[in-house]
C-alpha positions in Angstrom: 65.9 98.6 82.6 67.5 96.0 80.9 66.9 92.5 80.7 68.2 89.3 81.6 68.2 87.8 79.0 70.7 90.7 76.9 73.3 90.8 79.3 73.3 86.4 80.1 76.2 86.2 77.6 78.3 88.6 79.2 78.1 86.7 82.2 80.7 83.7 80.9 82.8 86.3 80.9 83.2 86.0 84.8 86.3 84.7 86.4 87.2 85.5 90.1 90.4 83.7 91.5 90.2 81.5 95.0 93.4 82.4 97.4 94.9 79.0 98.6 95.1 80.0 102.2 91.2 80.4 102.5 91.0 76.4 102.7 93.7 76.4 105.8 92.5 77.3 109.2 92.3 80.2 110.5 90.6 82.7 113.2 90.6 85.8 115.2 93.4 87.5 117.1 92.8 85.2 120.0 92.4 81.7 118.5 92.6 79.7 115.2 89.8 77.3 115.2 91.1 73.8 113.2 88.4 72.3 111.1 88.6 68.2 110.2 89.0 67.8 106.8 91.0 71.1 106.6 93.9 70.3 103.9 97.2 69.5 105.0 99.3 70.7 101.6 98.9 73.1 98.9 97.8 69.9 96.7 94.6 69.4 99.1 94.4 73.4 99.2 94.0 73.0 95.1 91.8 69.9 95.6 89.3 72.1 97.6 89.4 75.2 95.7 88.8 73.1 92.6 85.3 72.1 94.3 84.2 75.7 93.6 85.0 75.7 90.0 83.3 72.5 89.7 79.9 73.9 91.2 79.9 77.5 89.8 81.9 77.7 87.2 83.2 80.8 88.6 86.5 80.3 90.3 89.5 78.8 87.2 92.1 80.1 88.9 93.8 79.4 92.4 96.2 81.9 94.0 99.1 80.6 95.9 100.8 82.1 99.0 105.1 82.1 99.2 106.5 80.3 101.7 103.0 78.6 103.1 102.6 77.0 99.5 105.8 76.1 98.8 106.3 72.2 97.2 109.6 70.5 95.9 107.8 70.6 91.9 105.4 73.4 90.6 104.9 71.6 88.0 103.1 68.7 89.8 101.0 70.8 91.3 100.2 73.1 88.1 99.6 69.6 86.9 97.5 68.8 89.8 95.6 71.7 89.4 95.0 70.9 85.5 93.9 67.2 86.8 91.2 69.2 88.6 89.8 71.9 86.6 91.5 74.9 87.3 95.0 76.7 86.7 97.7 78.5 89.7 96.9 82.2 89.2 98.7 85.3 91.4 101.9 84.5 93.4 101.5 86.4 96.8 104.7 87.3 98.4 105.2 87.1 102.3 107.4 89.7 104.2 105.1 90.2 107.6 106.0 86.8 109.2 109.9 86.6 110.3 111.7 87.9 113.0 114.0 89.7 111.2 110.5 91.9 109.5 109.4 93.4 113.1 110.3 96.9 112.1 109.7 96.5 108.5 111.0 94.7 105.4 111.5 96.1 101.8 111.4 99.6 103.5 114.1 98.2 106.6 117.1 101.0 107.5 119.1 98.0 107.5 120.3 97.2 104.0 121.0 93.4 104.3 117.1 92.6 105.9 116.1 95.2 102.8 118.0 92.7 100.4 116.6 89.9 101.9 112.7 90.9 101.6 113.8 91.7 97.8 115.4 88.6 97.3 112.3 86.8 98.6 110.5 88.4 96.0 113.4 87.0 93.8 111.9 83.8 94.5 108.7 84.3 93.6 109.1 85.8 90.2 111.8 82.5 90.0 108.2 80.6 91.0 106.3 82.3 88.8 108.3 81.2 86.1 107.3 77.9 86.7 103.6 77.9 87.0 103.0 80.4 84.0 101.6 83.2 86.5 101.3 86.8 85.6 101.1 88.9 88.7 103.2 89.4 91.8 101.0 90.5 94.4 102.7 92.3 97.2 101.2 93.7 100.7 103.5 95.0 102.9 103.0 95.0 106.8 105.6 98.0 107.3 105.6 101.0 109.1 106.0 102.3 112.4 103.4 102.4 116.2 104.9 105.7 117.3 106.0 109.1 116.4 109.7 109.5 116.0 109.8 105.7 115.8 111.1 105.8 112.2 111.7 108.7 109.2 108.8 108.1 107.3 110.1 109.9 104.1 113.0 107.6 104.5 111.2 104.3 104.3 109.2 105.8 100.7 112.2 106.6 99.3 113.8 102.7 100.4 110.3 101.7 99.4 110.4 103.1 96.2 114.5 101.8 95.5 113.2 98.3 96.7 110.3 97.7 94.4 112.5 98.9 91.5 115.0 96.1 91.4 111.3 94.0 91.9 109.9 95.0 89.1 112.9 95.2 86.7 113.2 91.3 87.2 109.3 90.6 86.1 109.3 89.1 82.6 107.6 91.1 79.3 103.9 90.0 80.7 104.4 90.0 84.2 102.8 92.5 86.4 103.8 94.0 89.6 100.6 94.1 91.8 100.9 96.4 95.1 98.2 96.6 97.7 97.8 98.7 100.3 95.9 98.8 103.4 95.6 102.2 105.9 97.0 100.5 109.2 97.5 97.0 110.9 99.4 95.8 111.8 101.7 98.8 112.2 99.3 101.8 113.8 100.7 105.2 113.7 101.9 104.8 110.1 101.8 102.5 107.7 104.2 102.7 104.3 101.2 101.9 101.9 98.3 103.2 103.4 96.1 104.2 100.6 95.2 104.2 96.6 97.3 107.2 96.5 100.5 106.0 97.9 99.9 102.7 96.0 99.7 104.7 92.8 102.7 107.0 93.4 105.1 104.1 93.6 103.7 102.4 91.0 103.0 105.3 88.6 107.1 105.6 89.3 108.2 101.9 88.1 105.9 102.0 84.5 103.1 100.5 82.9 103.4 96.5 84.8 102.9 98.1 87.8 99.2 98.3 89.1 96.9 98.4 92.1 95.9 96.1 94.1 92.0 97.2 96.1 91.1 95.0 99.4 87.4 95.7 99.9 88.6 95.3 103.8 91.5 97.8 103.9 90.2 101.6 104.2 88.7 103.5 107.0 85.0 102.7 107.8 83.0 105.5 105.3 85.3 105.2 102.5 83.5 105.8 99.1 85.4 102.9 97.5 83.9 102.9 94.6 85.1 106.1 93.8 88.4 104.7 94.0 87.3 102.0 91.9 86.4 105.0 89.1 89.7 106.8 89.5 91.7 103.8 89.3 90.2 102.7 86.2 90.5 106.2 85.1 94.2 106.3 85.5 94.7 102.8 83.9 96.0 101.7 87.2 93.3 99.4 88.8 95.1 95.7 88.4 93.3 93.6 90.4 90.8 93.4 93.7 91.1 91.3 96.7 87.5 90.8 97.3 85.8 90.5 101.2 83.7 91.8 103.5 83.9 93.9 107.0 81.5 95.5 109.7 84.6 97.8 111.1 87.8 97.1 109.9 89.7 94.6 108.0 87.4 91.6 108.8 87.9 89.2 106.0 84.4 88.1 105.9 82.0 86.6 103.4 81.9 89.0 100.1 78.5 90.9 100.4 77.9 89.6 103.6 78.0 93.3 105.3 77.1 95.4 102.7 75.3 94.2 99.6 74.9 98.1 98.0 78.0 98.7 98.2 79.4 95.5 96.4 76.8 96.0 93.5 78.4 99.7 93.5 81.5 98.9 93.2 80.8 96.6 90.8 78.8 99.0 88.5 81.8 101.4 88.6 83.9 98.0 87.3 81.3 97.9 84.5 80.9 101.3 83.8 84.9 101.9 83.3 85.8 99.0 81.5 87.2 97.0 84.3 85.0 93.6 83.6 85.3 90.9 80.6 87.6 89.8 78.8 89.0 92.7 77.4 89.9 93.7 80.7 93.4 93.1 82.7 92.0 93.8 86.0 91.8 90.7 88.4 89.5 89.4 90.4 90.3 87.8 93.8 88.5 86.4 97.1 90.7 87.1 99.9 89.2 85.7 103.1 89.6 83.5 105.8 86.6 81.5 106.9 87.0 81.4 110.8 83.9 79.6 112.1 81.9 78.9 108.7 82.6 75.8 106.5 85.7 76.6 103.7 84.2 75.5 100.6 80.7 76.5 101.2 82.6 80.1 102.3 84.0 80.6 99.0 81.3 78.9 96.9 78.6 81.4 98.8 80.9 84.6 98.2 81.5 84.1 94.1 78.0 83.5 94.0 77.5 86.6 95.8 79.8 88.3 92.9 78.2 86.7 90.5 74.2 88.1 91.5 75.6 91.4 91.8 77.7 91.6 88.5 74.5 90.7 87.2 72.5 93.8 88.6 75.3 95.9 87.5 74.7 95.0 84.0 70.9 95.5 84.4 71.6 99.4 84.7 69.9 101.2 81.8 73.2 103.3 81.1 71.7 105.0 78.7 69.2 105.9 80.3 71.1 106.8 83.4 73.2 109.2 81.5 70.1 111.1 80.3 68.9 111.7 83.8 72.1 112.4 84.5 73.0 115.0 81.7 69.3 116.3 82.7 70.1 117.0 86.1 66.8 114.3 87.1 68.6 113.6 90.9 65.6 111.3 91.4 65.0 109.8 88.3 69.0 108.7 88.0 69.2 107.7 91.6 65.9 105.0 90.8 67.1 103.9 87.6 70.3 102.5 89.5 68.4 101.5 92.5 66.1 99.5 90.4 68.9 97.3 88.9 70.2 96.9 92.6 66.6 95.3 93.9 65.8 93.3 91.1 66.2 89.7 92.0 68.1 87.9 89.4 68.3 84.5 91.5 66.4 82.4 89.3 67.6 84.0 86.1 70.7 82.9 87.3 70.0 79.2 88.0 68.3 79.0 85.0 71.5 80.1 83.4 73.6 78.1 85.5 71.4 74.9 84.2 71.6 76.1 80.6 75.5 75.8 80.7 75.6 72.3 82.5 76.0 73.5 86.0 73.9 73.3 89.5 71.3 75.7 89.9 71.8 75.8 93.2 75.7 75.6 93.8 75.6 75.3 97.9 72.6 72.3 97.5 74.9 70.4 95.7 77.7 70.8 96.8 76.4 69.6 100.2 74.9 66.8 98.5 78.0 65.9 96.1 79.3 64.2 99.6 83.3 66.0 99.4 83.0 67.2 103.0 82.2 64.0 104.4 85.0 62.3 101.7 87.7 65.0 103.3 87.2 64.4 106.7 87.5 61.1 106.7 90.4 61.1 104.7 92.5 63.3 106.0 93.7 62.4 109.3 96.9 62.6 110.5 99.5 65.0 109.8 99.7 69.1 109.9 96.7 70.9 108.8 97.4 74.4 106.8 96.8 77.6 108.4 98.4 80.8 108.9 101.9 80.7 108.6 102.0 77.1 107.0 
């Protein structure tokens, strides 16, 4: 197996962005639980995601979230994010909470409510402008609960008509980044269900058009990390929205369910060129911290990231592909379950210490004394959540 020490460097290589509304409150279906301290603008939001970069080193970027981060100057709070550490990253558009979106948005039989999800994403690009981002990130929330509700063919083709007139208003290096997800909250149908359907309409608008993978959003036995493969293979993997989930699209802690299967996933990233920085894919948490602490949430699931990378760059590939090529079923299945149990925890503190950062992140950030600094600070006014 490889060692530790010949794959340290290509761990600087990291980066994994922190989504702005993973600092708001949030919850279940049946309540949002408010947290003190919980920030009250996007400019607290950055504050707080800025923590994480500051104890792992893992997190320069902070995704924002159109309209709940919207403020009179981007360019105070690009500044304010420079102040801190870290940069504004992805622009996430929003067409799943207005009235006018019950029965769908970009994808609408009705042209004008069509026009005016498009022109929403208008805005973005308009934002994106301003803070130097390069990917619009779009999840749609359309489809239909019954059969016969709505023509299904229909809605692609508006789909497909829609995301044209997006994407031909990007600039040169801007990317248009659609995810997908197979149901919720529509539940017969939903227009972007899949990879497939993701890559169709993508495929269709040209090369700045990629595909967005939510670890949360397939059906419970999905081999994801064959998606992972054929995504990379096609040159159409952009970027991951990174969580965790027991059934469906539970939004929990990265590796929290399923630790084999983020190290998989992550080994396929490896293995096809999707990590470093010779790669365009993108890395994202995207997670809302219902009952756990927010910082500690997202500090705890880069970390997580970060120990499995590592493993995945432990695999003898060479090896592998000899056992492989040799039809050794046992001999290639133990060379990549060796990687997965080696415990690289201390290497990695070590390496954290050797580049001026804690070796334990979640000790001191505890001990650094932010959480006690943010409650008693921020009292008064409207904490962030969903919808704000």
């Amino acid at each position: 197996m490889t060692d530790f020490a010949s794959i340290a460097p290509r761990l600087a290589e990291q980066a994994i962005e922190l989504p702005s509304w993973a600092f708001g409150n949030s919850g279940t279906r049946f309540k949002v639980f408010a947290q003190p301290g919980v920030p009250r603008d996007p400019f607290e939001k950055v504050s707080d995601a800025a923590q994480v970069h500051k104890h792992t080193g893992l997190a320069p970027t902070v995704a924002l979230h159109i309209p709940w981060d919207k403020v009179d100057s981007y360019s105070d709070l690009a500044k304010h994010a420079a102040d801190n550490g870290v940069a504004l990253g992805t622009v996430n558009s929003n067409t799943f909470q207005d009235d006018d979106y019950k029965l769908g948005s970009v994808t609408h039989s009705d042209p004008k409510i069509r026009q005016k999800a498009i022109d929403h994403h208008f805005e973005c690009i308009d934002i994106m402008n301003e803070t130097g981002s390069r990917d619009l990130k779009i999840w749609l929330a359309d489809g239909s609960n019954y059969p016969g509700q709505s023509d299904m063919r229909a809605r692609q083709d508006r789909l497909g008509d829609s995301l044209a007139k997006i994407y031909a208003s990007l600039g040169e290096q801007q990317r248009l980044v659609l995810e997908y997800k197979f149901f919720e909250p529509a539940f017969y149908h939903t227009d972007v269900p899949d990879w497939g359907t993701s890559y169709v309409q993508t495929a269709a608008l040209g090369d700045r058009a990629v595909v967005c993978l939510d670890t949360g959003h397939h059906a419970p036995g999905t081999n994801i990390e064959f998606i992972v493969m054929q995504l990379l293979r096609l040159g159409k993997l952009g970027s991951f929205d990174f969580n965790s989930r027991f059934y469906a699209d539970d939004d929990l802690i990265l590796g929290a369910a399923d630790p084999f299967q983020l190290f998989r996933i992550l080994y396929e990233v490896v293995r096809g060129g999707g990590y470093g920085t010779g790669s365009e894919v993108a890395f994202m948490l995207d997670q809302c911290h219902n009952i756990e602490d927010k910082i500690p949430g997202q500090i705890r699931s880069v970390l997580n990231v970060q120990e499995m990378t590592a493993r995945a760059l432990l695999v003898d590939t060479e090896a592998l592909a000899a056992a492989q090529d040799a039809g050794d079923v046992l001999t290639a299945n133990g060379i990549l379950m060796d990687a997965f149990y080696t415990d690289v925890r201390a290497d990695l503190a070590a390496w954290r210490e050797s580049r001026g950062l804690p070796a334990d992140p979640m000790a001191a950030y505890a001990a650094s004394g932010y959480a006690a600094t943010i409650v008693a600070d921020r009292v008064g006014g409207t904490q962030a959540g969903w919808g704000a």
